[in-house]
C-alpha positions as a Markdown table, in Angstrom:
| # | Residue | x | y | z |
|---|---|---|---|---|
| 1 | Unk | -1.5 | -14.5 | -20.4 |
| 2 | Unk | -3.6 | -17.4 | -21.1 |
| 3 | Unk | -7.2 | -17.9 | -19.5 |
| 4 | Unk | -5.7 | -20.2 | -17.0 |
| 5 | Unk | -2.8 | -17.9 | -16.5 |
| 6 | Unk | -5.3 | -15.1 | -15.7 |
| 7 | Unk | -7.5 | -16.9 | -13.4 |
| 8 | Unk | -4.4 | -17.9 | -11.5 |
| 9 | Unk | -3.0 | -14.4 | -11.1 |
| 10 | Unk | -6.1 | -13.0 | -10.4 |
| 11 | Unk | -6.4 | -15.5 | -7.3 |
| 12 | Unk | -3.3 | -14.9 | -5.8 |
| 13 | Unk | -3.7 | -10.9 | -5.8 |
| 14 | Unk | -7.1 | -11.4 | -4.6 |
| 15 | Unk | -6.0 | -13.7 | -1.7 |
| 16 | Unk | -2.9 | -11.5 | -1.3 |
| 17 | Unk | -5.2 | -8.2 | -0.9 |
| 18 | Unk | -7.3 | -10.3 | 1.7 |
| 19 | Unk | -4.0 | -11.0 | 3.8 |
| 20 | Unk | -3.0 | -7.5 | 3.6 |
| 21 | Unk | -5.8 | -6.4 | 5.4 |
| 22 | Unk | -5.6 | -9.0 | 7.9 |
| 23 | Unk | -1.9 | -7.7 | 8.7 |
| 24 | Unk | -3.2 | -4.2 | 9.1 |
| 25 | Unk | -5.8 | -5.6 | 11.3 |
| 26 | Unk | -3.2 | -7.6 | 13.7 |
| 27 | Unk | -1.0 | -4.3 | 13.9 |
| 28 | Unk | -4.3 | -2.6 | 15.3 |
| 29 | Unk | -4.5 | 0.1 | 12.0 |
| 30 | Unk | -7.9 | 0.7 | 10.4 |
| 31 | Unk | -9.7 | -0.2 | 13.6 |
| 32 | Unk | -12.0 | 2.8 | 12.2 |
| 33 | Unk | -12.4 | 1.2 | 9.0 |
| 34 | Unk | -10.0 | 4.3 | 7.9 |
| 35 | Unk | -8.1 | 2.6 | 4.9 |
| 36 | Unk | -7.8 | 0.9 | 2.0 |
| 37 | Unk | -5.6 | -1.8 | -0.5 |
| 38 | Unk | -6.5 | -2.3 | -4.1 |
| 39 | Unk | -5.2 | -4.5 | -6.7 |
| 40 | Unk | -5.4 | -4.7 | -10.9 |
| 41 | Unk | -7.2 | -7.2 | -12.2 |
| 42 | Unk | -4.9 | -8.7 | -14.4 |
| 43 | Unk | -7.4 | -9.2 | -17.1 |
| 44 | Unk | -9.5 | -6.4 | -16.9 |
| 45 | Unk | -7.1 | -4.3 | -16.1 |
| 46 | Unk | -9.0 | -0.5 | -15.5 |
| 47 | Unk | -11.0 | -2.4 | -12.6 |
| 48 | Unk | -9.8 | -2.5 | -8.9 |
| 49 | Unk | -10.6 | -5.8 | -6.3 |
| 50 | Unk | -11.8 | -3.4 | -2.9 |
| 51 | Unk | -12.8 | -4.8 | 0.2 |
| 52 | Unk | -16.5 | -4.6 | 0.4 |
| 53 | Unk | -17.9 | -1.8 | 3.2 |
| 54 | Unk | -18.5 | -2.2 | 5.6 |
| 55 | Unk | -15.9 | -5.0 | 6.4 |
| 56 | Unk | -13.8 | -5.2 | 9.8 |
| 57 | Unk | -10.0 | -5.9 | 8.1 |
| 58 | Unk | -9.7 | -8.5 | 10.3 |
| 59 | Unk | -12.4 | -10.6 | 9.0 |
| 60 | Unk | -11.3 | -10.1 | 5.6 |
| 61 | Unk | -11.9 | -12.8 | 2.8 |
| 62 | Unk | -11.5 | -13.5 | -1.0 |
| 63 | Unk | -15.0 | -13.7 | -0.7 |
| 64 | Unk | -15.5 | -10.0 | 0.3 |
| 65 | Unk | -13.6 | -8.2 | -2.3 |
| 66 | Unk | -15.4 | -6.7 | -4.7 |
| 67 | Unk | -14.7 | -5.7 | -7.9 |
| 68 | Unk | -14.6 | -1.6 | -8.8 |
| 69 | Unk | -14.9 | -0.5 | -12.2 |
| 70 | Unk | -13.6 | 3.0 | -13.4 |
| 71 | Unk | -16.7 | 4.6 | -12.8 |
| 72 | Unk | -16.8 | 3.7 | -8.9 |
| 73 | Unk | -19.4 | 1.5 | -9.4 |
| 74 | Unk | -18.9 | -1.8 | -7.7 |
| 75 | Unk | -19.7 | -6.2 | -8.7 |
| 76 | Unk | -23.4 | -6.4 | -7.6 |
| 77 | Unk | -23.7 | -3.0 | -6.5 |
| 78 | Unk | -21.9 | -3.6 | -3.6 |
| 79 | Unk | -21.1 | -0.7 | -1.2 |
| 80 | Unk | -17.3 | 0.5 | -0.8 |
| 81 | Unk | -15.5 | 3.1 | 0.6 |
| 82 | Unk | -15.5 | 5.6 | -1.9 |
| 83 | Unk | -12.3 | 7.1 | -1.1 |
| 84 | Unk | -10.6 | 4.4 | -1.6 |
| 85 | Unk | -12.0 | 5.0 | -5.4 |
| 86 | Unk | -11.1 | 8.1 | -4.9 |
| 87 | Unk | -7.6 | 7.8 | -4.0 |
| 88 | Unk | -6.5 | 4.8 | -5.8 |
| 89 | Unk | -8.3 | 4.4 | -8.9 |
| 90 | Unk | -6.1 | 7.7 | -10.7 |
| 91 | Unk | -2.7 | 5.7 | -9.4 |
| 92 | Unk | -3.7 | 2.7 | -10.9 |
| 93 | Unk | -4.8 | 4.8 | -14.0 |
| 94 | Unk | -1.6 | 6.7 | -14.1 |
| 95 | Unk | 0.6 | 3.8 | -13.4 |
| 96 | Unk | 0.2 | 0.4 | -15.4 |
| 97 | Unk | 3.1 | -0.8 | -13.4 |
| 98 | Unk | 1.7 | -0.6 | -10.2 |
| 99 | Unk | -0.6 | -3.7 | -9.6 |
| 100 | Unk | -0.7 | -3.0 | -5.5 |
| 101 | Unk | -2.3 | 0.1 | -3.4 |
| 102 | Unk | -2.2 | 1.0 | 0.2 |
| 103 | Unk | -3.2 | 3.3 | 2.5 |
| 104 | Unk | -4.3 | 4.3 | 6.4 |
| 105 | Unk | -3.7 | 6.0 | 9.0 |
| 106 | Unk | -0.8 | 5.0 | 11.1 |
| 107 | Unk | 0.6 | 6.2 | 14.6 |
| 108 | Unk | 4.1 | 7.1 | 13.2 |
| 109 | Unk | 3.4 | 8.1 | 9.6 |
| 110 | Unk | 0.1 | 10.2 | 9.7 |
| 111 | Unk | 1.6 | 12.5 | 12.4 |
| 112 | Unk | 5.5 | 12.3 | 10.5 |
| 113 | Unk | 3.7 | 12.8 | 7.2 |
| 114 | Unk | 2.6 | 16.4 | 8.9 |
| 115 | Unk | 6.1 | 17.7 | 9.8 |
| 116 | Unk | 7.2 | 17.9 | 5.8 |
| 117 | Unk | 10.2 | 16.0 | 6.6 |
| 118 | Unk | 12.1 | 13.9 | 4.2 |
| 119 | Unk | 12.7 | 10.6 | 4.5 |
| 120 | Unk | 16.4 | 10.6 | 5.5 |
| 121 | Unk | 18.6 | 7.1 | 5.2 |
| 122 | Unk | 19.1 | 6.6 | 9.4 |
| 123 | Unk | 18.0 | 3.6 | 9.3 |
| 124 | Unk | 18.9 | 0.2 | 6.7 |
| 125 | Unk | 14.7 | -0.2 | 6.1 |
| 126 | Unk | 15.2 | 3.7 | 5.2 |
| 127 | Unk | 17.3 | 3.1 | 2.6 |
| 128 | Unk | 14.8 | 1.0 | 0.7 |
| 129 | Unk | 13.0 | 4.4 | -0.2 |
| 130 | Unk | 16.0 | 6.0 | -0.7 |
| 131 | Unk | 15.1 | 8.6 | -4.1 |
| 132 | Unk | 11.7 | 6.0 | -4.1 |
| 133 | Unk | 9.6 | 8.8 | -2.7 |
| 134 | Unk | 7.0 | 11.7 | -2.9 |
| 135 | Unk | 5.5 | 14.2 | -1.1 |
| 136 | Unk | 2.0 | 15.3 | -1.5 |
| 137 | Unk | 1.9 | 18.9 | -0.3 |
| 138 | Unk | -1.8 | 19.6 | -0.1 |
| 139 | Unk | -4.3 | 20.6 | 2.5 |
| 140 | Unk | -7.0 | 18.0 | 0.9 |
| 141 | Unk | -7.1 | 15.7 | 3.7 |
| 142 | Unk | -10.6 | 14.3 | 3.2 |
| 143 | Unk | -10.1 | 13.6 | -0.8 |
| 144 | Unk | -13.6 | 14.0 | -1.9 |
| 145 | Unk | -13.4 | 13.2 | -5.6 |
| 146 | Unk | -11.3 | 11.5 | -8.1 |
| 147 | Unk | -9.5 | 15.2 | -8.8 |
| 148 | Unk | -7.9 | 15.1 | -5.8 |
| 149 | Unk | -6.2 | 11.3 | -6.4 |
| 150 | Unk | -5.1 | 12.7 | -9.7 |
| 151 | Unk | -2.8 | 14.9 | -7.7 |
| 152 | Unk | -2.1 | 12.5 | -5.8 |
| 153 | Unk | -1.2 | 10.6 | -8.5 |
| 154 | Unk | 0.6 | 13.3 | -10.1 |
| 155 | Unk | 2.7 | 14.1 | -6.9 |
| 156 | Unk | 3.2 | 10.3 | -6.5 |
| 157 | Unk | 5.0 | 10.0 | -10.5 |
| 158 | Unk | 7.0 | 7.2 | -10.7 |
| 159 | Unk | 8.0 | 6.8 | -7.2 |
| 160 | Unk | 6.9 | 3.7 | -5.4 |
| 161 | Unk | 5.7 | 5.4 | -2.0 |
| 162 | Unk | 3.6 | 8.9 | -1.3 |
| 163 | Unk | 4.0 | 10.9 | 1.9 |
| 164 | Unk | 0.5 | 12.5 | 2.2 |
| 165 | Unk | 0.6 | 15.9 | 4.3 |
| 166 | Unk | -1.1 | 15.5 | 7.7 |
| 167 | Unk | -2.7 | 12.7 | 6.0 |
| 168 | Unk | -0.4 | 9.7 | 6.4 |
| 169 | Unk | 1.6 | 6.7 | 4.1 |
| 170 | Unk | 0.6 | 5.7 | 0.5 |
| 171 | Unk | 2.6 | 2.6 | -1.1 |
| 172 | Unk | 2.3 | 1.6 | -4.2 |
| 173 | Unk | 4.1 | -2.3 | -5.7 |
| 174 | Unk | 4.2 | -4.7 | -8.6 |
| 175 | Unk | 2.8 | -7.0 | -6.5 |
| 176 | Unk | 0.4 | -6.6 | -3.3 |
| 177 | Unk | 2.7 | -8.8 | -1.0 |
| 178 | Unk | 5.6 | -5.9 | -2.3 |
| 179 | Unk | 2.7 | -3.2 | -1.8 |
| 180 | Unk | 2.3 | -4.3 | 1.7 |
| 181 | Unk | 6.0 | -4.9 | 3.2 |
| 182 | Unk | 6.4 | -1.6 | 1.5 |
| 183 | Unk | 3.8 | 0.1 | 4.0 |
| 184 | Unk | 4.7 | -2.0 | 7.4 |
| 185 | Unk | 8.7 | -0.8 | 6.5 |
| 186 | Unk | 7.7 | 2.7 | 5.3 |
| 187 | Unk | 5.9 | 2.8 | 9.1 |
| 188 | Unk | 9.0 | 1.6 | 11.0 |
| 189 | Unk | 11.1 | 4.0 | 9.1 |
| 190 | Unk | 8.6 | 6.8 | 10.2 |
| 191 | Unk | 9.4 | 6.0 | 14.1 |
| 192 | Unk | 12.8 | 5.7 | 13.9 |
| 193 | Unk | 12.7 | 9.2 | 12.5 |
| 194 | Unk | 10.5 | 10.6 | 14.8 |
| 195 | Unk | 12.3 | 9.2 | 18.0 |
| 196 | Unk | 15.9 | 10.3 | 16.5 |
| 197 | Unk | 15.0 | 13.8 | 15.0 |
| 198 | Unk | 18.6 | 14.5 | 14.9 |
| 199 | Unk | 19.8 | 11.5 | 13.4 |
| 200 | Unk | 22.7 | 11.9 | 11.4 |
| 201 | Unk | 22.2 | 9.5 | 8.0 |
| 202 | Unk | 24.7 | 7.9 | 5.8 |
| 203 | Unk | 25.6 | 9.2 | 2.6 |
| 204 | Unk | 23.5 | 9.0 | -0.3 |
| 205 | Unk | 26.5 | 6.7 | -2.0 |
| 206 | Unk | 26.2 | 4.4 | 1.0 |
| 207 | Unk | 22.2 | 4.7 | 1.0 |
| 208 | Unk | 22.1 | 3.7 | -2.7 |
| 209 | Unk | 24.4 | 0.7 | -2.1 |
| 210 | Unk | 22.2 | -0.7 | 0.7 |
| 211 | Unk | 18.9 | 0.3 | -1.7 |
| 212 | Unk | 20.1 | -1.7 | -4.8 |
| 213 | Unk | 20.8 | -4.7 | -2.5 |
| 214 | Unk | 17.7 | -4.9 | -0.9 |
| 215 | Unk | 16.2 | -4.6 | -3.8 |
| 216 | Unk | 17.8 | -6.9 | -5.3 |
| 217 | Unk | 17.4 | -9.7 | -2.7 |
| 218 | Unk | 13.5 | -8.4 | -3.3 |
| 219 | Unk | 13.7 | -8.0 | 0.5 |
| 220 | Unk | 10.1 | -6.7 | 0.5 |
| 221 | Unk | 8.4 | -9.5 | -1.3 |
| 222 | Unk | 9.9 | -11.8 | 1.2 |
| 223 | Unk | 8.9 | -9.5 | 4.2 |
| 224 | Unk | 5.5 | -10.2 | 3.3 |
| 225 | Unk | 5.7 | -14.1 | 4.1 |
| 226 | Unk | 7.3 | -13.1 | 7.4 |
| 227 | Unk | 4.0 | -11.0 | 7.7 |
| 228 | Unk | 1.6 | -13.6 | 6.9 |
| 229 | Unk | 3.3 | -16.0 | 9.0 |
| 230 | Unk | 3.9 | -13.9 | 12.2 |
| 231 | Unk | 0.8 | -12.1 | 12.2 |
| 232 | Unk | -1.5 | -14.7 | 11.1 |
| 233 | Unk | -0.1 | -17.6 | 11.6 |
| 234 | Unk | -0.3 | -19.9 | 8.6 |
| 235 | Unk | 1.6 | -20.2 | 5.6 |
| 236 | Unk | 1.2 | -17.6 | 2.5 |
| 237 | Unk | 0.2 | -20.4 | 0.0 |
| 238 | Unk | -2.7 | -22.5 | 0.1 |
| 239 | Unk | -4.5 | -21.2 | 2.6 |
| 240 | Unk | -7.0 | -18.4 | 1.8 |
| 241 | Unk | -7.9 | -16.7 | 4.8 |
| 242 | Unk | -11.8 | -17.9 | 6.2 |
């Protein structure tokens, strides 16, 4: 990438981070400040952009993203939520293809996440993750250290979402927008699952079909200007949230 190239990227994933939260926000999750979304800087690329803490999601800016170093330690010495350093700065580590990171506590996924369920093709959004995800078995529910988002990270592998035990979702992208439309999809797919426990899914042949084509179409990238639009009412481009 060129200087120009890299100032450029690095705008849209900050702006891109700052409408993710604002999404969150309008679907009523991290009301307790309880979660995170991370990007790579795309020219240093061992440092995080991290919402500043205390921030309410929905009054989230450019302007109040931070950048985190691999030490934890924050632009200006800015306060974060450490967890969030906790839990994402290993994935990042572990996965240069990952640019996007997100994670909180949701009303269907925290509570399907503690049944040890698998995510089971009943639904077309399901299908998306079809053989795309992991789950963390562990009792580590407050993750207190960086050890316990290396196994995270190591449960995650090359999967693009994490089903954290009694914990809730973890989505992971190439790009935040993907990142995020990865998390509002993984949550619908989580209460269609716990309202039909006895579902009966489609094949995996037929689950795979549907997977590749929604992938494909990058379905999930385009969710994410449905988001911003619906949600926040403006347009994804050219207007960084204020």
């Amino acid at each position: 990438m060129t200087e120009i190239d890299i100032e450029a990227e690095r705008a849209r994933r900050k702006e891109e981070v700052a409408l993710g939260y604002r999404i969150f926000a309008a679907l009523r999750w991290g009301d307790l400040g309880d979660g995170h979304i991370t990007a790579r800087d795309p020219e240093h690329t061992d440092h995080m952009w991290l919402l500043r803490f205390p921030c309410g999601f929905e009054k989230a800016t450019v302007d109040d993203l931070v950048l985190v170093g691999p030490d934890g330690t924050a632009t200006c010495g800015t306060p974060i939520n450490t967890t969030a350093y906790h839990i994402h700065h290993p994935i990042h580590e572990a996965r240069p293809d990952v640019v996007g990171v997100a994670h909180t506590h949701t009303p269907w996924g925290t509570p399907f996440c503690a049944t040890g369920r698998p995510i089971e093709a009943i639904t077309q959004e399901a299908c998306t993750f079809h053989d795309r995800w992991a789950f963390f078995d562990d009792e580590e529910v407050q993750v207190l250290g960086v050890e316990g988002g290396k196994r995270i990270a190591n449960a995650l592998g090359d999967k693009q979402v994490a089903m954290l035990r009694c914990h809730g979702l973890l989505t992971t992208g190439p790009t935040v927008a993907e990142t995020i439309s990865a998390f509002v999809t993984l949550e619908r797919v989580c209460e269609a699952l716990m309202k039909a426990p006895d579902a009966n899914p489609i094949s995996d042949e037929a689950a795979v079909i549907a997977r590749d084509d929604l992938v494909r179409y990058r379905s999930l990238e385009t969710a994410f200007d449905f988001l911003v639009s619906r949600h926040l009412g403006q347009s994804r481009w050219g207007q960084t949230p204020t």
